[in-house]
Phi, psi and omega in degrees: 000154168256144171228137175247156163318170159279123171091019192200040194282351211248323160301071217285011168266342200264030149223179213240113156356000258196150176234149161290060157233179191282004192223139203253103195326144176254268193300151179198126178269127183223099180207236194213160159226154197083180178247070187300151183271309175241103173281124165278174174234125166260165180270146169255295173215171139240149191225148183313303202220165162223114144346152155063000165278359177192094173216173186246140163306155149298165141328150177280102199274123150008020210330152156238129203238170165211119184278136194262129272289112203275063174268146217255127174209163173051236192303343181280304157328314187279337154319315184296311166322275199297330162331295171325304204262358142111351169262032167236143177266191176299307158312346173247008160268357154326104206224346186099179172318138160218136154285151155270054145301185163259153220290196178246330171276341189301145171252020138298293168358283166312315220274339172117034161227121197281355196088161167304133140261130171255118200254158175042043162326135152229141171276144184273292203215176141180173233202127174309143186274142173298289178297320203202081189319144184066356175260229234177120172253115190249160215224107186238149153265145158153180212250122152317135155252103204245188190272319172219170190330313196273019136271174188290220188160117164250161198260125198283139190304306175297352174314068191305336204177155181219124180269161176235126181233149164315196133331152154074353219039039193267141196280138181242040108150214185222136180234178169289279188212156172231145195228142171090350157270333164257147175185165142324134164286126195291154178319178180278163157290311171226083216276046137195176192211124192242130168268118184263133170093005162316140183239067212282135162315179189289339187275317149341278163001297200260318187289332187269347154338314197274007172325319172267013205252138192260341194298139173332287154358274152315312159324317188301320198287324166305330182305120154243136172242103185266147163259166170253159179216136171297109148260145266218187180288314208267026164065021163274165181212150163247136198281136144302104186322079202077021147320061183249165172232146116221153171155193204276153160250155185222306162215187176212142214219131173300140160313123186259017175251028139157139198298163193070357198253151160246173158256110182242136168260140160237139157292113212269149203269166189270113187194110195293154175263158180310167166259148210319310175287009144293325167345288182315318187279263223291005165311302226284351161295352194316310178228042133117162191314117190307138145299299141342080162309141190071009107030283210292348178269021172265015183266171178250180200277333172308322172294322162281356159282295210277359104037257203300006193270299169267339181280309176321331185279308194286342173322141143270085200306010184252341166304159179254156194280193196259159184276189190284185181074352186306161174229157200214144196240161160227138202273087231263005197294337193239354150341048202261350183178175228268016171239349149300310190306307177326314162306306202288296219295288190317325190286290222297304216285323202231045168060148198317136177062033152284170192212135181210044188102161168240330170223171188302296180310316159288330171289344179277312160329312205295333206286329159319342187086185201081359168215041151125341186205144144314094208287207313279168204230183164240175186207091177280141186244111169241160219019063167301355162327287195308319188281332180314320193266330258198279183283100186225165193299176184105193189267164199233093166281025176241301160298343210018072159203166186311164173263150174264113164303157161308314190252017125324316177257330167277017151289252175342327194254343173260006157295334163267029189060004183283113168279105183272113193241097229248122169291000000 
């Protein structure tokens, strides 16, 4: 059964959930099936459980790339140099983050393609080019840059050419051609996803009518697309951050959690899944928002992004900020890297299993007000040692980005009139 709020019946993020059963609904799916031209998002189902929704990947294995007549400038060149002479090992064969663009005149440009990143370069090798007398084909390691494994990188039809740049735009030379950066979006990682214990809605329902049906058509009526929603003990529910289901429904099987719920499989659209221990931070959320300051530090840092992740889902944007002048501790003892500071920083404004940014860019939002304090505020950082020892300059091979400093973020927080009093 549903009991919906008042005034907001129509709305399936805004009621509250529950069933007569021995298990207690986790999910609620809210999207659309088939291929609608303006799709409502409708409730699709509720579910016990969802298979393939929350598993851990291998690492993201290495890439290779080779720039094709190649000349070579500022940090790239002088890698090469030391190739040559034979002094460079492997840490000085680094070069770091690299763009892949087009020329500024170029009509790939023109046309609104900004290029590639290529993260945590290591130069390999390089070689007189075959093709393009007096240049160079250089052999590079390092990750493409996308949002998760399984996209594609298309390659722009107009593209003549390619510049290459650091940090900074700083320029590291010219190619030809690049090879091992386009490529076809990769198989799903986890090629199907099954909701056990379904209880599916009327549109759900009409996909799975259509199970037998082989026709384009039919193909079509199967599709499903969802956002996921966390639902709680007390049958609230929340949407969850970058929380998607999609893909073909292929069958469905009666349920051994109970008559009428089914287990229906989708065929899964190529979308890397949470990591596995996101589950858990979203149990402790089960029967309502933690009480315990510090929960997250007993996590590594991928787990402590989805932390600030659920917390994010779960913030209430309808709350008010603290008035200015407030003053706020922040508990700095578990800071070992910039995404414990998220936690903490999210704790000290809005209290355990609060959110207060995940990154630089959400944290300068928050710092605008609307999400929990007003600048300007004061903000004691006690033991600020640890963040002291731990966010220091250099490349962040866990971001495959610069690391965000200690005197980085208190750059930022006095930009906001926020005074930081470091403990």
């Amino acid at each position: 059964m549903t009991t919906d709020r008042p005034g907001r019946a129509d709305e399936p993020w805004q009621r509250r959930w529950t069933w007569n059963r021995r298990v207690s609904p986790r999910w609620l799916l809210v999207g659309h099936t088939g291929t609608p031209q303006y799709p409502d998002e409708d409730a699709l189902a509720l579910c016990a459980d969802i298979d393939g929704l929350f598993i851990d990947l291998p690492p993201r294995p290495r890439e290779r790339f080779t720039l094709l007549g190649c000349m070579p400038d500022g940090a790239l060149a002088s890698i090469l140099d030391r190739v040559t002479t034979g002094t460079a090992g492997p840490e000085r064969a680094w070069l770091g983050n690299l763009w892949v663009s087009a020329r500024s005149d170029d009509p790939a440009t023109r046309h609104g393609w900004i290029g590639e990143e290529l993260l945590d370069v290591t130069v390999l090798d390089h070689r007189p080019s075959e093709t393009s007398p007096g240049r160079v084909d250089i052999e590079l390691e390092g990750l493409v840059g996308v949002y998760d494994r399984t996209d594609g990188v298309d390659r722009p039809d107009d593209v003549t050419g390619f510049v290459l740049s650091g940090p900074d735009d700083t320029r590291c030379g010219v190619c030809v051609d690049v090879t091992g950066v386009f490529r076809e979006p990769t198989e799903p990682p986890v090629p199907h996803v099954i909701l056990v214990g379904c209880r599916p809605e009327p549109s759900l329902l009409a996909a799975i009518a259509a199970v037998q049906q082989s026709t384009k058509a039919g193909l079509r009526r199967r599709r499903v697309s969802a956002q996921v929603g966390a639902v709680a003990a007390d049958g609230s529910v929340v949407s969850l951050v970058n929380g998607f289901v999609s893909g073909t429904l292929v069958s469905s099987v009666s349920s051994a959690l109970g008559a009428g719920l089914l287990d229906v499989t989708i065929a899964s659209d190529a979308r890397e899944p949470f990591p596995a221990g996101t589950r858990g931070i979203l149990d402790l959320w089960f029967t309502g928002r933690p009480t315990e300051r510090n929960l997250w530090a007993r996590y590594d840092r991928t787990l402590r992004h989805e932390w600030a992740g659920v917390a994010l889902a779960h913030h209430r944007s309808d709350a008010p900020d603290q008035p200015a002048g407030t003053v706020f501790d922040l508990d700095g003892r578990f800071v070992t890297d910039i995404e414990g500071f998220y936690c903490a920083v999210g704790e000290a404004i809005n209290g355990p299993g609060g959110y207060f940014g995940w990154n630089l860019d959400a944290l300068n939002d928050c710092l605008r007000g609307r999400w929990g304090a007003r600048a300007p505020f004061r903000l004691v950082w006690r033991d600020s040692a640890v963040a002291g020892e731990h966010l220091v300059a250099g490349y962040d091979r866990h971001r495959y980005a610069p690391t965000v400093t200690l005197d980085s973020l208190l750059q930022m927080f006095a930009e906001h009139g926020v005074e930081v009093e470091l403990r």
